[in-house]
C-alpha positions as CSV (number, residue, x, y, z in Angstrom):
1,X,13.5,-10.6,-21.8
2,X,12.4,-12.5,-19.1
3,X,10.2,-10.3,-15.8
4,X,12.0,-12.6,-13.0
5,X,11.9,-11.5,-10.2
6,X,11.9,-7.9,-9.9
7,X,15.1,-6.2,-8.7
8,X,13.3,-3.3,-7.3
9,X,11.2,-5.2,-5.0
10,X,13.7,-7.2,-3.5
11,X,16.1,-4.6,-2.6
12,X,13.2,-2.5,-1.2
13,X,11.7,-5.5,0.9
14,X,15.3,-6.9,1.8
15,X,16.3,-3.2,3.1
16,X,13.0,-3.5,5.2
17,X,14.3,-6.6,6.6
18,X,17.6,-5.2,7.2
19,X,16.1,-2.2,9.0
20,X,13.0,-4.6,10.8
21,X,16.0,-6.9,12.2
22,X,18.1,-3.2,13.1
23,X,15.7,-1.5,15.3
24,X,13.9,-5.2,16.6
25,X,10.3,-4.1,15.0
26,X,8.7,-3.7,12.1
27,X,6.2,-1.3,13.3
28,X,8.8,2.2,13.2
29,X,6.1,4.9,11.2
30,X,8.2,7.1,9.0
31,X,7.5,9.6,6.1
32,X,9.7,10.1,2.9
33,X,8.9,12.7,0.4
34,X,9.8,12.1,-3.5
35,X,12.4,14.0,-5.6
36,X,12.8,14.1,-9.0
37,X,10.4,14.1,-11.3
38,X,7.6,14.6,-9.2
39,X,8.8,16.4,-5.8
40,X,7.1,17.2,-3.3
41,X,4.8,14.2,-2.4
42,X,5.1,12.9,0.8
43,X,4.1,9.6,2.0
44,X,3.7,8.3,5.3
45,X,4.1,4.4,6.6
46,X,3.5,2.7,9.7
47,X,6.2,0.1,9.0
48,X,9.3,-1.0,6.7
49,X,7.3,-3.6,5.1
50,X,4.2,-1.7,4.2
51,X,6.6,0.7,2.2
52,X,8.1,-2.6,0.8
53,X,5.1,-3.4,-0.4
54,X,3.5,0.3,-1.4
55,X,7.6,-0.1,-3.5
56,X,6.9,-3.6,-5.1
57,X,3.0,-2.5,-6.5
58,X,4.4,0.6,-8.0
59,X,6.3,-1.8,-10.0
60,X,3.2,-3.5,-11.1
61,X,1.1,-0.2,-11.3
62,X,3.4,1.3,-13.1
63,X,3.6,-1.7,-15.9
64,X,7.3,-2.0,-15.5
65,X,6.3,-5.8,-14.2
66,X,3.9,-8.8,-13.9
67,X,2.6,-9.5,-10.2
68,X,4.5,-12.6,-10.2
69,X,8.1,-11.0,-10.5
70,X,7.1,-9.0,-7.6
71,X,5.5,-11.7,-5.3
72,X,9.0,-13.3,-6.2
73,X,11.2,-10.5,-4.8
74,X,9.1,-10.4,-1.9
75,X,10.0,-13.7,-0.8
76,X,13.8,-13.3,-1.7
77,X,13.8,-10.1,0.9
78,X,14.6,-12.4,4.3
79,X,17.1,-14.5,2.5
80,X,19.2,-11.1,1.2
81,X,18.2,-8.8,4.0
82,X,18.7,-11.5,6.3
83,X,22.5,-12.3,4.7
84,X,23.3,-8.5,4.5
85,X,22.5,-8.1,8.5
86,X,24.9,-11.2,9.4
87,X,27.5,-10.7,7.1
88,X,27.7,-7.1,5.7
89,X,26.0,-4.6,8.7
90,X,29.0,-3.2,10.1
91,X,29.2,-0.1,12.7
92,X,29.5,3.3,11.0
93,X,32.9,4.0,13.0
94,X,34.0,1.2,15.1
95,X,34.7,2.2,18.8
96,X,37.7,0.5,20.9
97,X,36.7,-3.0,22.1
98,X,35.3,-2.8,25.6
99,X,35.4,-4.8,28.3
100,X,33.5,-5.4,31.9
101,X,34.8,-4.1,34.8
102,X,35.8,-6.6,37.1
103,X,33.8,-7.1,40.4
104,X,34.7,-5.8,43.7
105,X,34.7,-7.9,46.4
């Protein structure tokens, strides 16, 4: 079976994109702590792409794939994260269309 490219990494790097492109900066610090089967471990980051690429190395750390497949995904996240902002990022509930209101004079 061929290890090309590796799925994991690029929806993890394209959702960094996604979110990157959302808030206008990569540099947001989060933390996330882990579930099933090892909860409790919490991890912090100081931006969408450095847990994109903490995501793609456990791929490779874990020997689920070749560095290659990863370094692959990686460079497919702009192209999909990019195509998911334009076409696919929609408001949760979609307010009534607004409009300026018109100058006095």
């Amino acid at each position: 079976m061929p290890d090309y490219p590796s799925t994991h990494t690029v929806l993890g790097a394209a959702a960094a994109t996604v979110m990157a492109r959302f808030f206008n900066t990569d540099l947001i610090s989060f933390s996330m702590t882990s579930g099933q089967p090892n909860p409790g471990i919490t991890r912090k980051f100081w931006s969408f792409s450095e847990a994109a690429r903490e995501n793609g190395a456990s791929r490779i750390l874990c020997g689920i794939h070749f560095r290659t497949a990863v370094e692959v995904g990686y460079a497919q996240r702009e192209r999909v994260g990019d195509w998911v902002f334009e076409h696919a990022l929609r408001p949760a509930k979609p307010g009534p269309a607004t409009t300026p209101f018109p100058e006095s004079g």
